[in-house]
C-alpha positions as CSV (number, residue, x, y, z in Angstrom):
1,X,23.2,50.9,41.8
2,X,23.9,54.8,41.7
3,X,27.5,54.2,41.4
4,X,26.8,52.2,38.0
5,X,28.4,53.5,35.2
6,X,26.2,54.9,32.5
7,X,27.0,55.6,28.8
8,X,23.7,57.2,27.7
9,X,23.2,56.4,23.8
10,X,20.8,58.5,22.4
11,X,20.0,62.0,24.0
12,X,19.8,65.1,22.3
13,X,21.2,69.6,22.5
14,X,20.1,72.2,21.2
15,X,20.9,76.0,20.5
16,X,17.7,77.5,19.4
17,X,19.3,81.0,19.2
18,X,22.0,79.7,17.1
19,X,20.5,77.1,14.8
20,X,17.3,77.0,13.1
21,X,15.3,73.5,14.5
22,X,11.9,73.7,12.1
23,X,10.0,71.3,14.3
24,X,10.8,73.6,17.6
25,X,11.3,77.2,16.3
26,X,8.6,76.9,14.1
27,X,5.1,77.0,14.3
28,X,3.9,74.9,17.2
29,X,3.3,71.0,15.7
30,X,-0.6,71.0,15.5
31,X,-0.8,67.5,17.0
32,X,2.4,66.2,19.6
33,X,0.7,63.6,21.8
34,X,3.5,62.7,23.4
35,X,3.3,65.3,26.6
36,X,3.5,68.9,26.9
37,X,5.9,70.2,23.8
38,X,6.4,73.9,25.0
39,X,9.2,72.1,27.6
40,X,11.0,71.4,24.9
41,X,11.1,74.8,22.8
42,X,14.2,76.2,24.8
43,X,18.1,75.9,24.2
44,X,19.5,72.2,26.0
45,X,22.9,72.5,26.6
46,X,25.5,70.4,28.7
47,X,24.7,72.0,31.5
48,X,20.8,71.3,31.5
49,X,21.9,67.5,30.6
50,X,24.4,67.3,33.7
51,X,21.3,69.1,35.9
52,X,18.7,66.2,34.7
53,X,21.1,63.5,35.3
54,X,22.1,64.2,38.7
55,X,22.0,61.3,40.8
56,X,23.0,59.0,37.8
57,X,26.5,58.1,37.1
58,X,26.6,59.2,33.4
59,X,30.1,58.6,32.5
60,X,29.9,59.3,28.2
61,X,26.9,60.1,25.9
62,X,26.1,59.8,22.2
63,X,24.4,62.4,20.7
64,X,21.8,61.8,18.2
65,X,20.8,64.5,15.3
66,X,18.1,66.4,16.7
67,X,15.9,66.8,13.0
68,X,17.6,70.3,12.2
69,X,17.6,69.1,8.5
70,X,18.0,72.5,7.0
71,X,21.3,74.1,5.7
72,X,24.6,72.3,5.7
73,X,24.0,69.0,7.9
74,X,27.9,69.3,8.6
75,X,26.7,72.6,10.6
76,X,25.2,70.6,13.8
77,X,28.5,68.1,13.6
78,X,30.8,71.4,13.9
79,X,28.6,72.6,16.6
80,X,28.7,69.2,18.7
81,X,32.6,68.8,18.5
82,X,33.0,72.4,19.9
83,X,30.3,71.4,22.8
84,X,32.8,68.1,23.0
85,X,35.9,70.1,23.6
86,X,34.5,73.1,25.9
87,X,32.4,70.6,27.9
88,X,33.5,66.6,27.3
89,X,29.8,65.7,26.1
90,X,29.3,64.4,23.6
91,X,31.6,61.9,23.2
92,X,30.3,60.5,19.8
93,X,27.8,61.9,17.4
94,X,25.1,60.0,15.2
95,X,24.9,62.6,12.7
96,X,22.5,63.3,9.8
97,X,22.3,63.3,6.2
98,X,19.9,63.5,3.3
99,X,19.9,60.3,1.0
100,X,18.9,60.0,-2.9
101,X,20.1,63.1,-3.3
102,X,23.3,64.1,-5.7
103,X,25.3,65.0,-2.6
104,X,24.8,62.6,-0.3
105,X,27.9,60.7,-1.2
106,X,29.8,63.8,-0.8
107,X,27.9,64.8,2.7
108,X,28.7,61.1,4.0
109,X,32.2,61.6,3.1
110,X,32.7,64.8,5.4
111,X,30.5,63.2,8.4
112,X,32.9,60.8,8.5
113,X,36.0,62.6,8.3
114,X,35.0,63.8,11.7
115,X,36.6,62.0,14.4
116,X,33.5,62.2,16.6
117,X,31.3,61.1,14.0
118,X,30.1,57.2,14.3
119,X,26.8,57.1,12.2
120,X,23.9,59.0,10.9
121,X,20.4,58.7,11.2
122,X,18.2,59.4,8.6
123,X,14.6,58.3,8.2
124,X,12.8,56.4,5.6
125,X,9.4,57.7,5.1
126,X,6.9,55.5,6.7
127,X,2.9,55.2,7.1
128,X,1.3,57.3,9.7
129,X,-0.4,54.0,11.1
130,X,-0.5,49.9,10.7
131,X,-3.6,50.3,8.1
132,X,-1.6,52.6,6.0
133,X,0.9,52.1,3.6
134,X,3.7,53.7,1.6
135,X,5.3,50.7,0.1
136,X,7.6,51.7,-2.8
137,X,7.1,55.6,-2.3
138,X,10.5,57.3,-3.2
139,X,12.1,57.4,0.1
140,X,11.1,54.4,1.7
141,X,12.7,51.3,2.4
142,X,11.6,49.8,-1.1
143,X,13.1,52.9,-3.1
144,X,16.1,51.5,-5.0
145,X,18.0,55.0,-5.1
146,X,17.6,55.4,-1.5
147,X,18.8,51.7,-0.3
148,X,21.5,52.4,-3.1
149,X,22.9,55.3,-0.7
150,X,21.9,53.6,2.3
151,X,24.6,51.1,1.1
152,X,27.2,54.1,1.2
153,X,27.4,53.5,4.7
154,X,29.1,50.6,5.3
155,X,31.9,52.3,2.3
156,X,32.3,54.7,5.2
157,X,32.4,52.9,7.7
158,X,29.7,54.8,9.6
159,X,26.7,53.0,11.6
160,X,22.8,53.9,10.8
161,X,20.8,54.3,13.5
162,X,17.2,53.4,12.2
163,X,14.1,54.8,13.7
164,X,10.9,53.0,12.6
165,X,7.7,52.4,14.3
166,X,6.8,48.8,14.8
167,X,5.0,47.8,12.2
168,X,7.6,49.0,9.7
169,X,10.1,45.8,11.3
170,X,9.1,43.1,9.1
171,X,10.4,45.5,6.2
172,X,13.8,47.1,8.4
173,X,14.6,43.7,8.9
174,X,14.5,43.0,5.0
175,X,17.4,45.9,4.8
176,X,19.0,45.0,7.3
177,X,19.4,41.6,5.5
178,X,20.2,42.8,2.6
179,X,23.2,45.1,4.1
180,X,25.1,42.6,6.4
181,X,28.3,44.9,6.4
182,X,26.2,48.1,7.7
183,X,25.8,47.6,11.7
184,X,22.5,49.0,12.5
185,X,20.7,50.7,15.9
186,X,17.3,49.9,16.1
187,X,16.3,53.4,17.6
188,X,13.5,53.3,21.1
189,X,13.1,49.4,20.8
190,X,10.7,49.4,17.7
191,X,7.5,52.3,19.0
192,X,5.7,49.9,20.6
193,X,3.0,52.5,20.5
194,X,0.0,50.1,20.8
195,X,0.2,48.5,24.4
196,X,-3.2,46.6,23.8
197,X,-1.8,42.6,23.9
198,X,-2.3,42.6,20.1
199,X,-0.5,45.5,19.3
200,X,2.4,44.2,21.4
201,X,2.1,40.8,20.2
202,X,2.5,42.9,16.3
203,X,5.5,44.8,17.6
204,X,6.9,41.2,19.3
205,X,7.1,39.9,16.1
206,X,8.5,42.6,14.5
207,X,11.2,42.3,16.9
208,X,12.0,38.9,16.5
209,X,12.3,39.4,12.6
210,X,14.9,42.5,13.2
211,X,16.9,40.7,15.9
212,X,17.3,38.1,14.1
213,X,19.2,40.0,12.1
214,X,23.1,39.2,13.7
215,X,23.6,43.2,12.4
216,X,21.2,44.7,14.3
217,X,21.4,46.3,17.9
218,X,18.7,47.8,19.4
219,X,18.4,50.8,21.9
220,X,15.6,50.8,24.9
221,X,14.4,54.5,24.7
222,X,11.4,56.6,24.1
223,X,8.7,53.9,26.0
224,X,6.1,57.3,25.7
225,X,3.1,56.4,24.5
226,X,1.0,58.3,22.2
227,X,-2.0,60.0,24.8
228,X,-1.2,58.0,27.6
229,X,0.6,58.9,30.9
230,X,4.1,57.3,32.0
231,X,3.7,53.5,32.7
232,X,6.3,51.3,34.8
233,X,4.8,48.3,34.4
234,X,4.1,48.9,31.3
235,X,7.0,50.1,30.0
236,X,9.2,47.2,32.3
237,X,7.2,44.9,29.9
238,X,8.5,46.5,26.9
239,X,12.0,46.6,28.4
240,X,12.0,42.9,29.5
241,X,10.9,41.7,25.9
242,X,13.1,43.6,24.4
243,X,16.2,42.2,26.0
244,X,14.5,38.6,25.6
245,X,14.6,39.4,21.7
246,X,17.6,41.2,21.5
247,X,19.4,39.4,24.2
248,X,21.8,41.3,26.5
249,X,25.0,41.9,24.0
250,X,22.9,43.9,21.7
251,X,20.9,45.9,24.4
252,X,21.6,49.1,25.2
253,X,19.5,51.8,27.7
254,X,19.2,55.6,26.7
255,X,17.7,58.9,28.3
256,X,16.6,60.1,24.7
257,X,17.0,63.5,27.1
258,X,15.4,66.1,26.4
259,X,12.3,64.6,24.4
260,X,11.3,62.1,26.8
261,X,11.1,64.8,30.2
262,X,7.7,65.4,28.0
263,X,6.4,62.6,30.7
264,X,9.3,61.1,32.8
265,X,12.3,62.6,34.7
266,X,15.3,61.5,33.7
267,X,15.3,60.0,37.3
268,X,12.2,58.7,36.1
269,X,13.5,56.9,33.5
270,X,16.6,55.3,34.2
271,X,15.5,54.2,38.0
272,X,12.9,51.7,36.0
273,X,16.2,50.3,34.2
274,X,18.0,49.8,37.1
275,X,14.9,48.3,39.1
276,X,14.0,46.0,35.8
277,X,17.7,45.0,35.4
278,X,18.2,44.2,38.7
279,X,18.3,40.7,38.8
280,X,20.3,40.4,35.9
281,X,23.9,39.6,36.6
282,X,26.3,42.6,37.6
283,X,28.5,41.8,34.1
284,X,24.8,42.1,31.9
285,X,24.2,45.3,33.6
286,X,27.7,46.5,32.6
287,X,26.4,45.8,29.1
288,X,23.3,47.3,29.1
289,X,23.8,50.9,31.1
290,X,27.3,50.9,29.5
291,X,30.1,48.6,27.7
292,X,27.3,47.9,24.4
293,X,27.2,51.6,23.6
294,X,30.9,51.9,24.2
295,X,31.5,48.9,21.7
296,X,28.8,49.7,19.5
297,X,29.8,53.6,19.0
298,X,33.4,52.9,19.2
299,X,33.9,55.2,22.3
300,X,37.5,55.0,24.0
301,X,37.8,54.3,27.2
């Protein structure tokens, strides 16, 4: 399967000596339990990409914002389409911008008015655990002025790529209901953070509520777990129930490159898609390593 062709749909560059990234130029996060966080605190260009993918057939990617969230959010966009014309990556963008604010209408606008430019991504505010909650905080996927500008997108025409951790789904699938025009990206298959059988059986159903969504697509990415190390079995599990939710035309793979080398090679990571999708037939692994992200990004041939 190395000659497959792979459309990766969510990694991430940066340019810490040109851009400010708070969460990596900073002070050091006091609690990252996701691997060691100091590999990530250096410039990630093209060329490191193209290094960790070796082997791998990676034929287009879609870069997703990498939380620079300071200054004009058009600035990272700018940066990625010169990347795309000195180097062909990235070959769509899922960029970022600020809702209930007075200019978001104006920001959405000028992301999309960039040819490379497919969605954005920008994150409700959520509870740091299941026993929390946050329900109807400004900001969160009960605040009316935030849904309001969520509902921009579909005006637009751009995509939002929703990252949520599990037990948020029963309420993403509620917006995702309520906006049938807006396609949505379900971003590292839900967190399924808690592999204990009733943490997953929580995250299963959340799932199930958001697939059943006919607007939704999900992307199979970041299986790290909080504290733990890498896991095939494991993480095959989560990769298997995912498709079985999400069925195989609304599936896609991703490196989510550099974050995830924090515990697994890119080798690593997309050897256990190949191995899990193996028995699927050759046209559903076309759709999964590939052709979804094409369709669902709108990337030309």
């Amino acid at each position: 399967m190395s000659d497959l062709e792979i459309v990766d749909s969510h990694h991430h560059f940066w340019d810490l000596d040109a851009f400010h990234y708070p969460w990596l130029t900073d002070q050091p996060l006091p609690s990252f339990p996701f691997g060691e966080y100091d590999v990530l605190r250096r410039n990630y260009l093209p060329e490191d990409y193209r290094r960790d993918a070796e082997g791998h057939n990676v034929v287009k990617t879609v870069h997703v914002e990498a939380d620079r969230h300071v200054g004009d959010p058009l600035d990272e966009t700018n940066w990625l389409t010169h990347l795309h014309e000195r180097a062909g990556v990235p070959n769509a963008i899922v960029a970022w911008a600020p809702l209930a604010r007075p200019d978001t209408e104006e920001i959405l606008a000028r992301q999309a008015d960039n040819p490379l430019v497919r969605g954005i991504r920008t994150k409700p505010k959520v509870s740091e655990s299941p026993d929390e909650s946050v329900a109807g905080d400004p900001g969160t996927m009960q605040d009316d002025l935030w849904l309001g500008d969520l509902a921009l997108f579909e005006k637009y025409g751009l995509s939002w790529d929703m990252r949520v951790p599990y037990w948020h789904l029963g309420e993403a699938a509620e917006v995702a209901r309520s906006l049938p025009g807006v396609q949505i990206i379900l971003n590292h298959a839900g967190l399924p953070w808690d592999r204990s059988d009733e943490g997953l059986k929580s995250w299963r159903q959340g799932m199930e509520a958001v697939a059943a969504c006919p607007n939704v697509t999900t992307k199979i990415s970041f299986l790290l777990v909080p504290d733990s190390a890498w896991n095939d079995d494991q993480n095959a599990r989560v990769i298997r129930d995912t498709i079985e939710a999400f069925g195989v035309d609304r599936s896609m793979f991703a490196s989510n490159y550099p974050v995830d080398r924090m515990r697994a090679s890119f080798d690593t990571i997309y050897s256990l898609f190949k191995r899990t999708a193996a028995d699927f037939a050759i046209e559903d692994q076309r759709k999964l390593f590939s052709e979804n992200a094409m369709r669902i990004y709108k990337i030309d041939a």
